[in-house]
N, C-alpha and C positions, 0 to 999 in steps of 0.2 A: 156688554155695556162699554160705551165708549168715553173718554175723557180725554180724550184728545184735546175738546175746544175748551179746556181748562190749563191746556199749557200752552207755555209760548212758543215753541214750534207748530202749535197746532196741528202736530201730522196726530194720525189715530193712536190710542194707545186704550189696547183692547183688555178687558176682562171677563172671565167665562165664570158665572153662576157655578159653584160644584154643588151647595148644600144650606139648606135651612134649619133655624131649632125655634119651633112657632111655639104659643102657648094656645090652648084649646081651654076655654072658659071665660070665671071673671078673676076680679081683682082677687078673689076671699078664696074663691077653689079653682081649679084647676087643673089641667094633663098637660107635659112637654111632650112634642113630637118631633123626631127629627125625619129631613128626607136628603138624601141625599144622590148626585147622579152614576149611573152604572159605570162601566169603567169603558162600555165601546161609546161615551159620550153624547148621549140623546138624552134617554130614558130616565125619570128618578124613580128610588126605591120609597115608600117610607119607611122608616122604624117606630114601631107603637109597641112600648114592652114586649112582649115575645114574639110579633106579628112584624114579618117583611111584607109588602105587598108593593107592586108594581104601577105607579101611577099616570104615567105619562108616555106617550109613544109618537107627541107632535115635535115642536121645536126643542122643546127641554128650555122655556123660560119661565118665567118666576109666577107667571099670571095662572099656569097651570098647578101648582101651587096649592091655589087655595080652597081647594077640596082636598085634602090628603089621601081620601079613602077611608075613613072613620066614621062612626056613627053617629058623631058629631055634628055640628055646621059652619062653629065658629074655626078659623084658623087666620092667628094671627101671629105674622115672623117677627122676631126679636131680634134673632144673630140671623147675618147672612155669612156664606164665605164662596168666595171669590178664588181664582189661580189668573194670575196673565194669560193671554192668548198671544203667543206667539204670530206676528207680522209677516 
């Protein structure tokens, strides 16, 4: 993600997706999931109570996502988290 054209230099000022904590349901019930990305920087993991499972193996951005690999359908993020990307 870039935010660069929100400052006044305008040069890029990059940040890398690490990790999501979606909720799966409604309002009244519900499951948290978290996913987060490996550590060689592509791939996310999710965590689903005692279940790691490997979800992604294209870009590693946020649209791949929203299917976590659950037997669910809904997935919807709450928290994102971010780190800079070094320029």
């Amino acid at each position: 993600m870039d935010l660069g054209e929100f400052t006044r230099e305008k040069e890029p000022l990059l940040y890398k997706l690490q990790g999501v904590v979606a909720h799966d349901g409604t309002l009244k019930a519900g499951h948290y999931i978290a996913a987060v990305r490996q550590l060689e920087g592509i791939a996310f993991r999710t965590i689903n109570d005692d279940e790691v499972r490997k979800i992604s193996t294209g870009m590693g951005n946020v649209t791949e996502l929203k299917k976590p690999g659950t037997l669910r359908q809904d997935f919807d993020p709450c928290i994102l988290f971010y780190s800079k990307f070094a320029t």
